[in-house]
C-alpha positions as CSV (number, residue, x, y, z in Angstrom):
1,X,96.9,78.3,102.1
2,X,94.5,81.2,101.2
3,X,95.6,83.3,97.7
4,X,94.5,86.8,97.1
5,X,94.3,88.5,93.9
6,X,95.3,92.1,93.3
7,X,94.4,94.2,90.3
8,X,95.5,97.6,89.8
9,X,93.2,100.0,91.1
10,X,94.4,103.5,90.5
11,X,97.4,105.2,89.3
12,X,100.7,105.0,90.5
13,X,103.5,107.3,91.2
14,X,104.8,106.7,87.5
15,X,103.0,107.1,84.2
16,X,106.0,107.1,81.2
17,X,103.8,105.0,78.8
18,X,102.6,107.5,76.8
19,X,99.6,105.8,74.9
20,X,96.5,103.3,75.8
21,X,94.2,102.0,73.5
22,X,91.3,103.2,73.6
23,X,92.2,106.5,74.1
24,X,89.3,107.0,76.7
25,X,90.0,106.4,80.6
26,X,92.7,105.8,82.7
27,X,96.0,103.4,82.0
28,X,95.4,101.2,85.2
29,X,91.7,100.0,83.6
30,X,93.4,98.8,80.4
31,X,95.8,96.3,82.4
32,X,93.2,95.6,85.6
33,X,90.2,92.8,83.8
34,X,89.7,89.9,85.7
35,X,89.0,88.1,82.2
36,X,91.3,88.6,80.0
37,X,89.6,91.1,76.9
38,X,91.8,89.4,74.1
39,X,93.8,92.4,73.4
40,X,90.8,95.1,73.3
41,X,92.7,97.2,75.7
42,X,96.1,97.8,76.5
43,X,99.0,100.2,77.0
44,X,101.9,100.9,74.8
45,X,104.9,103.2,73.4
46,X,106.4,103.7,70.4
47,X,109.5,105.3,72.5
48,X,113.1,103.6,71.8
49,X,113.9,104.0,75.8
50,X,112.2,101.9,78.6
51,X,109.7,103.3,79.8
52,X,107.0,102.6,82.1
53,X,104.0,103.0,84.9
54,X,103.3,102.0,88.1
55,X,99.7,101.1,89.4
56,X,98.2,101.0,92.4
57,X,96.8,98.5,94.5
58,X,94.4,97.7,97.1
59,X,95.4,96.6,100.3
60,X,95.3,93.2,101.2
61,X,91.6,91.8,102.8
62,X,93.1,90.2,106.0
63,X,95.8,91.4,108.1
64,X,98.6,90.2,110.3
65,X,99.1,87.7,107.9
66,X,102.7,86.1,106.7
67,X,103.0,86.4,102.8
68,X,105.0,83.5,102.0
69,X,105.1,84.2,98.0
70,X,103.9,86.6,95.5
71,X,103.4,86.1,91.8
72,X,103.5,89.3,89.3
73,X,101.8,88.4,85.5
């Protein structure tokens, strides 16, 4: 059974998170490393409600394919 991995790769239809660190780029690229950067990047809030964004994603390599589970970290 093949696996594919997905990273975000763009902005979604949501952005409520209203602060990345650091302060420079786009929200998707501080949750999207391959390797994990230990904390150097990330989105937060400091809001008492739940909030939060939605990312894009590329579209799968194959097609006609049956997905038989997906895993969300």
């Amino acid at each position: 059974m093949a696996t594919e991995i997905l990273r975000p790769n763009g902005a979604g239809s949501q952005t409520q998170i209203g602060a990345q660190y650091p302060s420079s780029g786009s929200h998707y690229n501080k949750v999207n490393e391959e390797i994990a950067d230990d904390g150097a990047s990330y989105v937060y809030t400091t809001s008492a409600s739940s909030v939060s964004d939605l990312y894009a994603l590329p579209n799968l390599s194959v097609s006609n394919v049956t997905i038989n589970s997906i895993t969300v970290y």
